[in-house]
C-alpha positions as a LaTeX table, in Angstrom:
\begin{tabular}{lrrr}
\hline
Residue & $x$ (\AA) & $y$ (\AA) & $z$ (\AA) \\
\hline
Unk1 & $-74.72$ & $-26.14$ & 107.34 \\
Unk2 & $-71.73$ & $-23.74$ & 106.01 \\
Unk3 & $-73.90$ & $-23.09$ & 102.98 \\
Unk4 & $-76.72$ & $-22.02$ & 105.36 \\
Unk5 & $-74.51$ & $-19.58$ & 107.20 \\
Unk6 & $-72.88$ & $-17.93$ & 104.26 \\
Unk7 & $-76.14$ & $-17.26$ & 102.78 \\
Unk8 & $-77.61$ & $-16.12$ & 106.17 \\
Unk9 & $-74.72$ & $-14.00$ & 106.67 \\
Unk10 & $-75.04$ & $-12.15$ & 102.94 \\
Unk11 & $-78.70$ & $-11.74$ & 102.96 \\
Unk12 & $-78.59$ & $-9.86$ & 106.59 \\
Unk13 & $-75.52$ & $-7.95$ & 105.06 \\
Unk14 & $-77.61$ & $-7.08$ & 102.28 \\
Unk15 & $-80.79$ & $-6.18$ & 104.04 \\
Unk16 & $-78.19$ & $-3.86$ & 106.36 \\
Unk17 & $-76.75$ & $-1.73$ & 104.00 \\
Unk18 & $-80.35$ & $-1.27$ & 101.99 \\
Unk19 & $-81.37$ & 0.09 & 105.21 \\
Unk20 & $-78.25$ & 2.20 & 105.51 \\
Unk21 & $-78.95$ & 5.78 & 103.55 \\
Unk22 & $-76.63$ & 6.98 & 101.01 \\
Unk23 & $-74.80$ & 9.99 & 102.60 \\
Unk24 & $-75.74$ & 12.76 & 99.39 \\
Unk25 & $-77.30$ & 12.12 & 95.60 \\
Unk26 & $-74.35$ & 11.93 & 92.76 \\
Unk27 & $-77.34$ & 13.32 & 90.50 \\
Unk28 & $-80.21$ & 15.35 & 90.57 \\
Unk29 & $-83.33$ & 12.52 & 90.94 \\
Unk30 & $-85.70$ & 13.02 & 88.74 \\
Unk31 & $-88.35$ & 12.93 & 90.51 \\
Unk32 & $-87.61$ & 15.97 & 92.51 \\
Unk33 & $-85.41$ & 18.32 & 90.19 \\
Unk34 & $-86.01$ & 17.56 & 86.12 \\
Unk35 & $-84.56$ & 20.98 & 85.66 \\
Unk36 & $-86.69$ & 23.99 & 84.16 \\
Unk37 & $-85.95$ & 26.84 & 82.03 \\
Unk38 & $-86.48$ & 30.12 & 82.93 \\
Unk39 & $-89.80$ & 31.56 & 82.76 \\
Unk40 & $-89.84$ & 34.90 & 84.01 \\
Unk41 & $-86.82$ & 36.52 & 82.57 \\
Unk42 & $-84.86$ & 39.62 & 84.08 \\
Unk43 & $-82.96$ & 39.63 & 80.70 \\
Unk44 & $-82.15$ & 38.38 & 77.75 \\
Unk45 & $-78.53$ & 37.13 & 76.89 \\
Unk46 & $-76.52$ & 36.15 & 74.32 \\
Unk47 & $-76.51$ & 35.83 & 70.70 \\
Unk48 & $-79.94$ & 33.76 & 70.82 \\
Unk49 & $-81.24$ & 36.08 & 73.47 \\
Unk50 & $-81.75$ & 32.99 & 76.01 \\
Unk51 & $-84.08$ & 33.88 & 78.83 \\
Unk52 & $-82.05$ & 34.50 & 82.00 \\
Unk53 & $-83.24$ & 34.93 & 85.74 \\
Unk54 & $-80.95$ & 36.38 & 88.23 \\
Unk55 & $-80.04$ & 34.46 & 91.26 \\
Unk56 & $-82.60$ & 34.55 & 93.58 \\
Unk57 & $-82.96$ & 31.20 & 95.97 \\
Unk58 & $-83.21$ & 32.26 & 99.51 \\
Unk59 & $-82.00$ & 30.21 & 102.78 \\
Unk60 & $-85.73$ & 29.12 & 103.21 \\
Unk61 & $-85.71$ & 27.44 & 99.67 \\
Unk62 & $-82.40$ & 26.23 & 100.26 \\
Unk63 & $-82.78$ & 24.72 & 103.52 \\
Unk64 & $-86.33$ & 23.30 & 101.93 \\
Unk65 & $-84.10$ & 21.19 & 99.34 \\
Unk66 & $-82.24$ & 19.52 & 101.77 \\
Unk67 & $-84.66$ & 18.66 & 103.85 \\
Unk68 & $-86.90$ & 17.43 & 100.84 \\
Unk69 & $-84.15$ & 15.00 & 99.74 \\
Unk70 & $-83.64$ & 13.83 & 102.92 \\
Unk71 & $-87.17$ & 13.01 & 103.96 \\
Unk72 & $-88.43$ & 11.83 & 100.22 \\
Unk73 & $-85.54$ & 10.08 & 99.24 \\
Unk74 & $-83.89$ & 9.58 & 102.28 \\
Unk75 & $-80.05$ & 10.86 & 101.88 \\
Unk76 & $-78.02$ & 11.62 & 104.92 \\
Unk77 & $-76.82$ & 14.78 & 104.05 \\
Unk78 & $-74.78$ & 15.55 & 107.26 \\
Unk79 & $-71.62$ & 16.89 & 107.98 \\
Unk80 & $-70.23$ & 20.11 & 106.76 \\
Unk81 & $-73.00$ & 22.08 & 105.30 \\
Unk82 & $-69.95$ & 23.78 & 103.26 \\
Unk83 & $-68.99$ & 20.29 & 101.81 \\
Unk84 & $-73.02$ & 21.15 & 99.59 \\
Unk85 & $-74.13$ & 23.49 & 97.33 \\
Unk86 & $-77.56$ & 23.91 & 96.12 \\
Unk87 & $-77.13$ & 23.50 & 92.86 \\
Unk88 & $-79.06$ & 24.80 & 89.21 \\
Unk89 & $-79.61$ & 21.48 & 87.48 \\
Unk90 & $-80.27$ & 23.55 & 84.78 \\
Unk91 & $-77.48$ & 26.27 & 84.90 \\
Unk92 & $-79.15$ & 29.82 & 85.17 \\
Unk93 & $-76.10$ & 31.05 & 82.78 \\
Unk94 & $-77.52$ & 28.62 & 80.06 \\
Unk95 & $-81.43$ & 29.77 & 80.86 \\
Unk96 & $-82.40$ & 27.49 & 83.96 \\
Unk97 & $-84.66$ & 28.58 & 87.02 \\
Unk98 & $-84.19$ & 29.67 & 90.18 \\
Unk99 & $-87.82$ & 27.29 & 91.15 \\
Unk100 & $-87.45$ & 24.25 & 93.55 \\
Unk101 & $-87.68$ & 21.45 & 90.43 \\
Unk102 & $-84.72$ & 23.18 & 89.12 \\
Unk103 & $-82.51$ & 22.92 & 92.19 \\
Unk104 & $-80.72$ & 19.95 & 94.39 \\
Unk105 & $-78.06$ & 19.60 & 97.18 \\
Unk106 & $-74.57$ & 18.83 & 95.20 \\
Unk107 & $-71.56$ & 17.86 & 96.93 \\
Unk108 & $-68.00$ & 19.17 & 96.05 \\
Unk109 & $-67.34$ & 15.98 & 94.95 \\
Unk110 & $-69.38$ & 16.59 & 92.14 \\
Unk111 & $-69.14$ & 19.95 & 91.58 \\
Unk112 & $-65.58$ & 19.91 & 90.78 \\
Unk113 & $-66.81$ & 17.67 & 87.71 \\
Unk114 & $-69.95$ & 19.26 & 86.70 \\
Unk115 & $-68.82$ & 23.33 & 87.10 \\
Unk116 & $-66.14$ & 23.43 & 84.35 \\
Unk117 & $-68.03$ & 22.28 & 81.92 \\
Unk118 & $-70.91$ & 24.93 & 83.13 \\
Unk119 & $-68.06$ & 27.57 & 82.27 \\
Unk120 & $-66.86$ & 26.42 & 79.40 \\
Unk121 & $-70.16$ & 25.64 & 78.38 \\
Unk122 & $-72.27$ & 29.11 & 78.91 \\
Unk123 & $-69.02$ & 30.87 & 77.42 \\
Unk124 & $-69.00$ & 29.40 & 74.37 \\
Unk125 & $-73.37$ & 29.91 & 74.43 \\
Unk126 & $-72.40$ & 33.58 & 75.11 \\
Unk127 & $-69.76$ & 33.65 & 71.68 \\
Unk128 & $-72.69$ & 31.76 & 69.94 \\
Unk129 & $-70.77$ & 28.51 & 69.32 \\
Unk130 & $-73.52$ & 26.35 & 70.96 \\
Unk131 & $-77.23$ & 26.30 & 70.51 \\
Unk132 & $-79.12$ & 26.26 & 74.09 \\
Unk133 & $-80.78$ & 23.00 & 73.79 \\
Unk134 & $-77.18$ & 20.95 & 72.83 \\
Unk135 & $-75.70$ & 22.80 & 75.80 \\
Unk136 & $-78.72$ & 21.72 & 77.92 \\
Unk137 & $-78.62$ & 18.14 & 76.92 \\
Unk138 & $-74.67$ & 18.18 & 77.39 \\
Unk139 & $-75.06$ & 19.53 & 80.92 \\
Unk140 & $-78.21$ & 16.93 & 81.48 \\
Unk141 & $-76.13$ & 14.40 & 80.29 \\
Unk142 & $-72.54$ & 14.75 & 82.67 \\
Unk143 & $-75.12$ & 15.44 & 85.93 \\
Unk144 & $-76.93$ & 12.38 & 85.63 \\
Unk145 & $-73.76$ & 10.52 & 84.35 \\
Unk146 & $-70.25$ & 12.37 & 85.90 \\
Unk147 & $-68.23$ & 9.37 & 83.51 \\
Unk148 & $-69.95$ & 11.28 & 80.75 \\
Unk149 & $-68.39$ & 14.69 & 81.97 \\
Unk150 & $-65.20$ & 14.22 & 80.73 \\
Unk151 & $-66.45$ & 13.28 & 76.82 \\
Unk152 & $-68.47$ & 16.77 & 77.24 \\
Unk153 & $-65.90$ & 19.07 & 78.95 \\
Unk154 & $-63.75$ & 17.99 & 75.93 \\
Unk155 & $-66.13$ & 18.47 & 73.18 \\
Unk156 & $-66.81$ & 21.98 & 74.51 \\
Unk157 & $-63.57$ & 22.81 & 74.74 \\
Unk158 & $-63.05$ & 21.83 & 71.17 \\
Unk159 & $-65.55$ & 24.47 & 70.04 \\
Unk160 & $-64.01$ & 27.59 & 68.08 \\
\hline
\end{tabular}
């Protein structure tokens, strides 16, 4: 009868917090932001003249994203609206878009990880001591995995 309980008890504790969204996304997903380069350049920049669009994601787009991973993949994403950021999966300073699949709600909490190596990183792309693509896979890499950002904030640093 004890055995019963116990595994009544864990199954309805397991089935509760499935049911319970998380409160914001540690990563882009996929399936809504697999990051895109820029496609309609306002310049050209740096030593392998990346295409670069300016900033240009207005409240309506922003406010879209949120409410997109909310409804489709059902994140919480309440509190302090200046705890979030919409975010460049693909940094615009290393050639990403300003369009929707390139863009997700990122809290500070992972900000603070991910944005120093997007410094580090598009300065040493603007000396010409990374290619693009490694850049974009590094940056790929610590957003889908912030354990990885470490290993990459360090390896770009170590670039002279």
């Amino acid at each position: 009868m004890k055995r019963i309980a116990v595994l009544a008890l864990t199954m309805f504790t397991l089935s509760a917090s499935a049911a319970v969204p998380m409160a914001y996304p540690k990563n882009p997903d996929p399936r809504l932001t697999p990051g895109s380069l820029c496609d309609h350049a306002d310049s050209y920049r740096y030593p392998e003249q990346i295409a670069y669009c300016e900033r240009a994601v207005n409240s309506f787009t922003k406010e879209a994203i949120f409410i997109s991973y909310r409804n489709n993949l059902g994140y919480r994403l309440s509190g302090d609206r200046a705890t979030f950021k919409i975010d460049h999966f693909i940094p615009l300073c290393a050639g990403g878009s300003n369009l929707e699949n390139n863009l997700w709600p990122q809290h500070v909490s992972v900000y603070k990880i991910t944005d120093p190596i997007e410094s580090m990183g598009c300065e040493k792309l603007s000396l010409g001591l990374i290619k693009q693509a490694e850049l974009v896979n590094l940056i790929r890499t610590a957003k889908m995995n912030l354990s990885e950002a470490p290993k990459n904030f360090k390896y770009l640093k170590s670039l002279r």
